[in-house]
VOGU-3710 file (C-alpha; in Angstrom, 3 decimals, decimal comma):
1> xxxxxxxxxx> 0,000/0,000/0,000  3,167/2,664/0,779  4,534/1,498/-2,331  0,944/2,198/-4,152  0,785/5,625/-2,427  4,760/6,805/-3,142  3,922/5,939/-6,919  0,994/8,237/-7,011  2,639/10,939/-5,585  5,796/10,570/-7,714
11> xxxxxxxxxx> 3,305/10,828/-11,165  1,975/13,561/-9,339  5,304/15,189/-9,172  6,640/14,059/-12,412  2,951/15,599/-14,015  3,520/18,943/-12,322  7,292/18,957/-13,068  6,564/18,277/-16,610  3,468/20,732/-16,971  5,789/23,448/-15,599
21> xxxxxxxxxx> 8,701/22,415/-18,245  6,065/22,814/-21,291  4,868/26,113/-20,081  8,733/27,334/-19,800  9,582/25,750/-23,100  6,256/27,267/-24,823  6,959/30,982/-23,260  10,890/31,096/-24,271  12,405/30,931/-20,754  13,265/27,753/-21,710
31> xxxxxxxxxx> 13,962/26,065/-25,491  14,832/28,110/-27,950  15,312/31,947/-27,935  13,568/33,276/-30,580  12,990/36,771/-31,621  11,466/38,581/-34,091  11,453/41,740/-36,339  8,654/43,344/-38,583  9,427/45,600/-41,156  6,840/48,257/-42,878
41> xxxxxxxxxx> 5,450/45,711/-45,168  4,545/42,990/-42,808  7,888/40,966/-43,554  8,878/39,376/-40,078  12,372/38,028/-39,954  12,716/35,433/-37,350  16,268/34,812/-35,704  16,813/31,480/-33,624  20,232/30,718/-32,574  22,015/31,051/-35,835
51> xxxxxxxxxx> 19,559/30,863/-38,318  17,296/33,842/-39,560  13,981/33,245/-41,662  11,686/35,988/-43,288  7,943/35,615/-43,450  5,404/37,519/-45,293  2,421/39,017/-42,694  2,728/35,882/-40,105  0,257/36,921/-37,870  0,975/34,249/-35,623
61> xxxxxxxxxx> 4,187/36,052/-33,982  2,564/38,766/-33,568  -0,728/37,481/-31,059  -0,482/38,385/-27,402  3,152/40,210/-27,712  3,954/44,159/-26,936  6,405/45,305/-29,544  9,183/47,569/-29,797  8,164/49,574/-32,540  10,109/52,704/-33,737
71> xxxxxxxxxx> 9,331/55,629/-36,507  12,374/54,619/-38,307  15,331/55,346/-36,281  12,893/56,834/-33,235  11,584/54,662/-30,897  8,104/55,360/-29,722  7,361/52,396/-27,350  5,716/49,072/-26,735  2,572/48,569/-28,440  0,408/46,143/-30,153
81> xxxxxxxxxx> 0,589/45,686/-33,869  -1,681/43,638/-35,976  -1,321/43,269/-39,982  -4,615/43,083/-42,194  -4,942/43,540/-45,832  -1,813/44,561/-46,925  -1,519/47,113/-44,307  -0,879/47,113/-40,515  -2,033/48,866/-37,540  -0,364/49,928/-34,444
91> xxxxxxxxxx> -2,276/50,636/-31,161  -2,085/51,194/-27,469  -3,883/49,298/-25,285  -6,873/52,071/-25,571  -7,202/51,145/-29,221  -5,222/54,204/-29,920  -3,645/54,213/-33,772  0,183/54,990/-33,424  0,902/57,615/-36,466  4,658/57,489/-38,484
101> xxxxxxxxxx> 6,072/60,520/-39,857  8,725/57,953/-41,555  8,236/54,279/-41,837  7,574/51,555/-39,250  9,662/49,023/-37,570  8,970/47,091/-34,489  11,040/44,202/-32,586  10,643/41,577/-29,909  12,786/39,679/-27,571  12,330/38,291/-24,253
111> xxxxxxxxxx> 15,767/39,152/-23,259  16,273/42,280/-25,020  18,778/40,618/-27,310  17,795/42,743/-30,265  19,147/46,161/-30,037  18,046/49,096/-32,651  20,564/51,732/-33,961  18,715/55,164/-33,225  21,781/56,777/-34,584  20,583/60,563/-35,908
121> xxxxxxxxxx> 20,872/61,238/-39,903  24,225/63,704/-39,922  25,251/65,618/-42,911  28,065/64,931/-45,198  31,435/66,871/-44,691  34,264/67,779/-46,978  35,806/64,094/-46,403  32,794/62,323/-46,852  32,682/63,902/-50,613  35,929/63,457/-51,255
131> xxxxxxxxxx> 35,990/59,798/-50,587  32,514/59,683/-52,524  34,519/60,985/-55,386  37,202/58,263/-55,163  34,499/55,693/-54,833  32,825/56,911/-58,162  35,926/57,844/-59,823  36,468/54,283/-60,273  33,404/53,625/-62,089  34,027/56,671/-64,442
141> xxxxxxxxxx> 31,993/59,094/-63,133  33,709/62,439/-62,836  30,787/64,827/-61,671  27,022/64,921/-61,095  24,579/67,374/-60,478  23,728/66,848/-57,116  22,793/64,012/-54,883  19,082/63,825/-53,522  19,826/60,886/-51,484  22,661/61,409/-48,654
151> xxxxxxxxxx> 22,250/58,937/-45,707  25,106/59,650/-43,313  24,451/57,486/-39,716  27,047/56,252/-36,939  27,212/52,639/-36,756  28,176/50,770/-34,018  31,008/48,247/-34,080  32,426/46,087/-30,904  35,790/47,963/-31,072  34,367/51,005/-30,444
161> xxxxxxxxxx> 35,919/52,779/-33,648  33,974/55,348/-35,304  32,761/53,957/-38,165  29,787/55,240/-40,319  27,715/54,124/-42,969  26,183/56,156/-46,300  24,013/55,400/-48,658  24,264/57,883/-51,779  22,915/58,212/-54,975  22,158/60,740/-57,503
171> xxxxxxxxxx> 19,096/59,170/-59,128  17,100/61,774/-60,195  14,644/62,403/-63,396  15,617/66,361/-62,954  18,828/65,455/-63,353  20,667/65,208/-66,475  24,208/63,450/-65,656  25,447/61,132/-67,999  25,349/58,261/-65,328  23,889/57,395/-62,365
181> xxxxxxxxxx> 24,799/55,787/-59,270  23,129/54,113/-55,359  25,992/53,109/-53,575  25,875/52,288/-49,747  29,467/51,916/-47,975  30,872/52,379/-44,335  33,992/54,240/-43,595  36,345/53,444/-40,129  38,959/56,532/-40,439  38,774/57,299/-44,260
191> xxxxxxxxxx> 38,977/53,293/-44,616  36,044/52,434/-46,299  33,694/49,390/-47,825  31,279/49,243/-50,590  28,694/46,801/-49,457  26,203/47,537/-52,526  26,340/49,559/-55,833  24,837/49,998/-58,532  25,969/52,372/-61,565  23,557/52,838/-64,658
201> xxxxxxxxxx> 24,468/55,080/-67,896  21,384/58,039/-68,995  20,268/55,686/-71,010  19,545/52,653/-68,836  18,248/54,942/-66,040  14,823/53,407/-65,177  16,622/50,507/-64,569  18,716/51,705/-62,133  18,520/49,999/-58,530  18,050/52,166/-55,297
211> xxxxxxxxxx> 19,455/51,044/-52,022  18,308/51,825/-48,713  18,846/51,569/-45,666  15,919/49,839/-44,003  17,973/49,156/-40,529  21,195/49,320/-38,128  20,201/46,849/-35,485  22,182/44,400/-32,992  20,702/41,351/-33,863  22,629/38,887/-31,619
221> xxxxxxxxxx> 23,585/41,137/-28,764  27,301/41,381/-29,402  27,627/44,751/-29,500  27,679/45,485/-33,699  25,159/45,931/-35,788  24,203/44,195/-38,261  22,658/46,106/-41,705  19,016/45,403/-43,375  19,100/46,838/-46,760  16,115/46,976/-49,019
231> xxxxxxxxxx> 16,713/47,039/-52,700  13,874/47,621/-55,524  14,126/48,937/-59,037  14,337/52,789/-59,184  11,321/52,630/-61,717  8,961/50,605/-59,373  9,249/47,778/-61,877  11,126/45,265/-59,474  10,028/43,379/-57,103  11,832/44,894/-53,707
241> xxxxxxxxxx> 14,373/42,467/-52,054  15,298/42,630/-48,422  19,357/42,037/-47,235  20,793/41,586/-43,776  24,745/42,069/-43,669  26,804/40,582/-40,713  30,136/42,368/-39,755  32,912/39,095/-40,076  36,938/39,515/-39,866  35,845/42,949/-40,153
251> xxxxxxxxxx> 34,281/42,867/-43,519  30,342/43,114/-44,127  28,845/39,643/-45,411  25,453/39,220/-46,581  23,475/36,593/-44,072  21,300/33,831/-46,194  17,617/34,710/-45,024  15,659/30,873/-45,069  11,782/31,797/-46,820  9,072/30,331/-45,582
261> x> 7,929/27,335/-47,127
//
């Protein structure tokens, strides 16, 4: 009869232990450590360990979660975002809609792993142009008219060197240069990398692809961010194409992004 009883109790035990194991596991504090973020057009990019996998408007990682949404580089707070019809709406818990002056991203992680860049836009100096001109130099362009797009932003690297990253282009119909260029590059102390370019004669303009920068944003909490571009066809024609670049033996490398099945 003891024997009878200390069974019960130890599937009693072993049931409650168990229980308490699948709730951990299910909420994150234990199992994997997943986290998430959701770009303006309902993209989510999942990251899990190693291994990072964009969705289109998956609704399901969004249900019963606050998220860290920002106005681009501005964060605004924790809020509740749902995606419907192409579009998506962010709220406070009073059913209040969130307005953007600029365009929406929001994260989540239960430990805070994911850090965003709020870095402020700064303007570009007398060595930022001059390197610009080296850069395009070697791709034959001498001048240009003038450059309506000229992203300047502090990035943030584990060393702790001052590094920055631009994203330039002259791509304009008002202008009439003989080529065009969208080129996005950092720079450590006049050192710098082209991550993406594209270069496209007067001719070939419409074709022409435009780069921007979408994101700076720790993704792995180690202290350097890592770079979403998105890319799309200056004329609209293109379908737009999202890029995450990882900082390795100090050189930018894109990250392969696993799609949803």
């Amino acid at each position: 009869m003891n024997n009878k009883k200390t069974y019960i109790i130890f599937l009693i035990i072993l049931t409650i232990y168990l229980g308490i194991v699948f709730v951990l596991y299910k909420t994150d504090a234990l199992g994997p450590k997943t986290s998430y973020i959701v770009f303006n057009d309902g993209s989510v990019l999942t990251i899990e360990k190693n291994k990072y996998k964009i969705d289109t408007e998956n609704e399901e990682v969004l249900k019963n979660k606050k998220l860290k949404v920002y106005d681009y580089n501005e964060y605004l707070g924790e809020y509740n975002v749902k995606f419907s019809e192409n579009t998506y709406k962010v709220y406070d818990d009073k059913y209040n809609l969130i307005r953007f002056q600029n365009s929406f991203i929001a994260t989540y992680s239960k430990k805070d792993t994911i850090k965003m860049n709020t870095s402020k836009f700064e303007s570009l100096n007398a060595k930022d142009l001059e390197m610009l001109k080296e850069i395009i130099n070697k791709e034959n362009i001498q001048t240009y008219s003038y450059l309506p797009i000229e992203q300047k932003r502090q990035i943030n690297v584990e060393d702790g060197k001052q590094t920055y990253i631009y994203s330039i282009s002259n791509q304009s119909i008002v202008n009439n240069d003989e080529k065009f260029f969208s080129i996005v590059f950092t720079a450590t102390d006049g050192e710098y990398q082209i991550i993406k370019k594209d270069v496209a004669n007067k001719e070939e303009y419409n074709r022409l692809v435009s780069y921007n920068i979408e994101a700076l944003i720790d993704v792995d909490n180690d202290n350097t961010d890592e770079i979403v571009i998105n890319t799309q066809i200056f004329s609209q024609n293109g379908e737009p194409t999202r890029e995450l670049y990882k900082l390795k033996n100090n050189k930018y490398e894109i990250v392969e992004l696993q799609k949803s099945k």
